[in-house]
C-alpha positions in Angstrom: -34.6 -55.4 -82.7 -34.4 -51.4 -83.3 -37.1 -50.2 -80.2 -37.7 -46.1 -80.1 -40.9 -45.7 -78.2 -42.0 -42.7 -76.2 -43.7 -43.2 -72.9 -44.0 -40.7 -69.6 -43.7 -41.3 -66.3 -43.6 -38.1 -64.1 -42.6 -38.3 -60.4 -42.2 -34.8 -59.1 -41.1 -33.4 -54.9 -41.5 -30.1 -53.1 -38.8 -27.6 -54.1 -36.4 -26.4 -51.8 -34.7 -22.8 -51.9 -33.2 -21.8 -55.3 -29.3 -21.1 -55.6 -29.5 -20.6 -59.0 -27.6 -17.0 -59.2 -28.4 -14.4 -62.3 -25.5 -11.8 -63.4 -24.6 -9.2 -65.9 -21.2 -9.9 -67.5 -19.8 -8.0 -70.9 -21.7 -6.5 -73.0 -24.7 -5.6 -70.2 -25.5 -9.8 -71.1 -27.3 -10.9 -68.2 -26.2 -14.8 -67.3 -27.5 -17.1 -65.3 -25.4 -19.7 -63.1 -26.5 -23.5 -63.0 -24.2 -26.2 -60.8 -25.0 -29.4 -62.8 -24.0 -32.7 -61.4 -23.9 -36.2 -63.5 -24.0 -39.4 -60.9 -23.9 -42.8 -61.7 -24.7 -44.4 -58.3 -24.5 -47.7 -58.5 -28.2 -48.2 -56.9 -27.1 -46.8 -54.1 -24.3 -49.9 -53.0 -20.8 -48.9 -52.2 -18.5 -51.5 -54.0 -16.7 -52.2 -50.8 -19.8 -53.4 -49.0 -21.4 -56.2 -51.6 -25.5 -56.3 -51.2 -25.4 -53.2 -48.9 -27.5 -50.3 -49.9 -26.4 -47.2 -48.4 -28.7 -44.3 -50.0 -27.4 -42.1 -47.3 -24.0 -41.9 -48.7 -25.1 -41.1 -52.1 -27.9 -38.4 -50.6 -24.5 -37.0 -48.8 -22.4 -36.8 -51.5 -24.6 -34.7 -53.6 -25.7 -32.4 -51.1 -22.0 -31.4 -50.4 -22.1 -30.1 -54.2 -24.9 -28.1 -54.0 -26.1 -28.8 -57.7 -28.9 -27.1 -59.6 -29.6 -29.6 -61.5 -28.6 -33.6 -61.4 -28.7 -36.3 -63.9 -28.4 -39.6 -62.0 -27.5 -43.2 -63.0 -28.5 -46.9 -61.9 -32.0 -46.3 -60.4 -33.5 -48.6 -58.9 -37.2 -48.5 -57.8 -39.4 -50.8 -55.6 -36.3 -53.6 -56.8 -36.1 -56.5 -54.3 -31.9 -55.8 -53.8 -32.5 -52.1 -52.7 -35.1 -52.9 -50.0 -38.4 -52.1 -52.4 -38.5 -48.7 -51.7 -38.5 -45.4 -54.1 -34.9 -44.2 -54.8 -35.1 -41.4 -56.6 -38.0 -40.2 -54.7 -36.5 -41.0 -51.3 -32.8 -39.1 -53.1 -34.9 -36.2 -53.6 -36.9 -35.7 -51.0 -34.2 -35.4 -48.7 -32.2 -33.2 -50.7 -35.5 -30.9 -51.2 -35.9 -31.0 -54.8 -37.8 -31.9 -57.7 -37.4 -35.4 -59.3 -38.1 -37.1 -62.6 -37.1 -41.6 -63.2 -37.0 -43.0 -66.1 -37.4 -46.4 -66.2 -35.1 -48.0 -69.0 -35.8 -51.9 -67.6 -37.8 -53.9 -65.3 -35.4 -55.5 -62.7 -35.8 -57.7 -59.6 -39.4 -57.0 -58.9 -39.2 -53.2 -59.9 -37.6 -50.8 -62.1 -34.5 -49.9 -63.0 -33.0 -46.5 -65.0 -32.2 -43.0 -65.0 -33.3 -39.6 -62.9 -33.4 -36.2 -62.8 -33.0 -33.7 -59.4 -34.0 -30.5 -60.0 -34.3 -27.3 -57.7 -36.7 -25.5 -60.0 -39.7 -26.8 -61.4 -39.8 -29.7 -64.0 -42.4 -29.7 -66.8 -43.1 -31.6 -69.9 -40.9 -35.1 -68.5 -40.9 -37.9 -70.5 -38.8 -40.8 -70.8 -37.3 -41.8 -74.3 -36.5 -45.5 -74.5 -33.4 -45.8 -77.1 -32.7 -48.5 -79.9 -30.7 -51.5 -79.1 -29.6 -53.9 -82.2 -30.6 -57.1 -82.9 -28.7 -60.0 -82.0 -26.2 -57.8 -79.0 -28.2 -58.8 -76.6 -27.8 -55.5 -74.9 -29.7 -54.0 -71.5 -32.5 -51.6 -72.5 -31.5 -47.9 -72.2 -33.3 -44.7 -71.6 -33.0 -41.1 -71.9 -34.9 -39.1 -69.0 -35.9 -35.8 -70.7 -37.5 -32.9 -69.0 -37.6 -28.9 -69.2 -36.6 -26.9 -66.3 -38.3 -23.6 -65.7 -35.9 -21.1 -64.3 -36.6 -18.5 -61.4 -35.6 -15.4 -64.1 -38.4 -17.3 -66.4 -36.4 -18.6 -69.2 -37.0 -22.4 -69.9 -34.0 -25.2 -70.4 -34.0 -28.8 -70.9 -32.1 -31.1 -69.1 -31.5 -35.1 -70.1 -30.2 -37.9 -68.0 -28.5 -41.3 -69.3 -26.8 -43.8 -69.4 -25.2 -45.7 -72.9 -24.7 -49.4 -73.7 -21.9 -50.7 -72.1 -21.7 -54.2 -73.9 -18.9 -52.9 -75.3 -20.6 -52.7 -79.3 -20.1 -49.1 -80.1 -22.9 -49.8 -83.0 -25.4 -49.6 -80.2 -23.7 -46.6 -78.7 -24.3 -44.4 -82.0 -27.8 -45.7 -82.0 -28.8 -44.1 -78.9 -26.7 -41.4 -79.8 -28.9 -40.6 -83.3 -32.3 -41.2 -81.0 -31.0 -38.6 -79.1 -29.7 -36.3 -82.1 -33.9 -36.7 -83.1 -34.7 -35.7 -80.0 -32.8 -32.7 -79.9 -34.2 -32.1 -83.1 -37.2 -30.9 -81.9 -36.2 -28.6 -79.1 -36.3 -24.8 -79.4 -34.4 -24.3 -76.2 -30.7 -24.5 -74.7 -30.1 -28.4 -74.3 -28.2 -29.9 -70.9 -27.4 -33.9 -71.4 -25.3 -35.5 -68.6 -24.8 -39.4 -68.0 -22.7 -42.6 -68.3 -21.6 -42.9 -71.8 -19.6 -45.7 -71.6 -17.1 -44.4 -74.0 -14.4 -42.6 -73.7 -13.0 -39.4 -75.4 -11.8 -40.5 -79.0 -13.9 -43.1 -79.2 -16.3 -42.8 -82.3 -19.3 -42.6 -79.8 -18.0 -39.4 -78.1 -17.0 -37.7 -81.4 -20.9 -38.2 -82.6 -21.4 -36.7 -79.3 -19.3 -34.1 -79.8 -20.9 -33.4 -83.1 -24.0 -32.8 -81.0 -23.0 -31.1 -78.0 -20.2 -29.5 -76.2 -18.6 -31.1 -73.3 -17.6 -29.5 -70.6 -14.2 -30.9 -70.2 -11.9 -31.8 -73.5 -8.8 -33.2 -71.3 -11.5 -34.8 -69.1 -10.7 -36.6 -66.1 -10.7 -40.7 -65.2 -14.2 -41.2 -63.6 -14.0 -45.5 -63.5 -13.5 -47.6 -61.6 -13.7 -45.2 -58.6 -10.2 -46.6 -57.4 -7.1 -45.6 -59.2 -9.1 -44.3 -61.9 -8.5 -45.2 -66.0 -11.4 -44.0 -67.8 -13.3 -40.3 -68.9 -16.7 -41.9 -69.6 -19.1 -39.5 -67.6 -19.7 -36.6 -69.4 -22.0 -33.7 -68.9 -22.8 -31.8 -72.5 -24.8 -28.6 -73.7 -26.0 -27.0 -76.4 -26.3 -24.3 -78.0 -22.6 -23.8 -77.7 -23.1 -19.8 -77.7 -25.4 -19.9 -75.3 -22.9 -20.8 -72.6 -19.8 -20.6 -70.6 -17.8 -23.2 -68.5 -16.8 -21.7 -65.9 -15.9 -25.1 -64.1 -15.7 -29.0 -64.5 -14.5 -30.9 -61.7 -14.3 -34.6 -61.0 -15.1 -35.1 -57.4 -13.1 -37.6 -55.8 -15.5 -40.0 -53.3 -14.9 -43.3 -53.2 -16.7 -44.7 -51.3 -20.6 -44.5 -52.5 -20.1 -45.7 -55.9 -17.8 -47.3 -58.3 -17.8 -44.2 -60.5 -16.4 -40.3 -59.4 -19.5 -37.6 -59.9 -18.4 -35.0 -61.8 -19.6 -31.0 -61.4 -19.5 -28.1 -63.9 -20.9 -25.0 -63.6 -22.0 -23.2 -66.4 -23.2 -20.4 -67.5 -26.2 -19.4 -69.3 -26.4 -16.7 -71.7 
């Protein structure tokens, strides 16, 4: 079964105080500096403490980064095992920011996906469900897709998500080329962050590659979160000219999650 569908479902939060910073470099080329932050979070439960939700941790370990703009994993909203309440709401009303879910599945009595945390304003947010194959009995996916307007006026989009992990690469590049169509159709610089469940090499990160640019090449282990193996969280742009790495860090907490959040900051031409 091949599913591409289109839906929306827009959540949004009061904004806090911009740290997004705008500079002239070479050339008088004014630039613009974004701290982008990819989190899987494991709906909120450390894997020390099984069946414990502790959103407080996760709240704490992004704030201590300071990011622009997150893309975050493992949602869960109004599900049974995370109390019923609103995670991605609750994450980004603490934080101060603007917030996007999208909802890949229904689990436990709720839903279950992806989100975006912005400090500037999100328009135009949609949710992109991506194909799975027939027969792999594979978890439905999504892409959470929005545009970010930016204090200096120039408009971004950002995407949050989170790959097959069944371990069938064929689904993989499928949700890969859903998300080559939708990058198709925008006009503007391109931000994708998430769990790709592949790791660099892999034939799913070099159809990735063809698409974007990564902001790490010799990335990091990001899983498990103890003694670490595997570079499978990625954050990605394009166009590639319009912007510079100036960092891409892998931030060691242990304790929130069973994956490492990862930071870059970039540039923006």
């Amino acid at each position: 079964m091949n599913r591409l569908t289109f839906l929306v479902s827009c959540f949004f939060v009061v904004l806090g105080v911009s740290a997004c910073k705008t500079t002239t470099g070479a050339n008088n080329q004014k630039e613009t500096t974004l701290r982008v932050m990819s989190y899987n979070i494991r709906h909120g439960n450390p894997p020390s403490k099984p069946k414990f939700i502790d959103l407080d941790a996760t709240i704490a370990v992004i704030r201590q980064q300071n990011p622009d703009l997150v893309a975050l994993q493992e949602v869960d909203v109004h599900t049974k095992r995370s109390g019923g309440v609103d995670q991605a709401k609750i994450i980004a009303e603490k934080l101060g920011m603007y917030y996007f879910f999208g909802k890949a599945l229904d689990y436990d009595g709720g839903d279950y996906g992806v989100a975006i945390l912005s400090k500037f304003p999100l328009l135009d947010a949609q949710v992109v469900a991506l194909p799975i194959l027939e027969g792999t009995n594979a978890e439905l996916r999504a892409l959470a897709l929005a545009a970010v307007q930016l204090p200096n006026g120039q408009k971004i989009w950002i995407g949050s998500t989170h790959l097959d992990e069944k371990g069938n690469p064929a689904n993989r590049l499928a949700q890969l080329d859903a998300i080559a169509k939708v990058q198709a159709t925008l006009k503007e610089p391109f931000l994708i962050a998430g769990d790709f469940n592949a790791t660099p090499g892999s034939e799913s990160i070099q159809r990735l590659d063809a698409l974007f640019t990564r902001t790490c090449q010799d990335c990091a282990p990001t899983f498990p979160v103890i003694n670490s193996t595997k570079a499978i969280d990625f954050i990605a742009y394009t166009p590639a000219a319009r912007f510079t790495v100036k960092s891409h860090l892998v931030i060691q907490e242990t304790y929130a999650s069973d994956h490492l959040p990862i930071v870059a900051e970039l540039g923006l031409k």
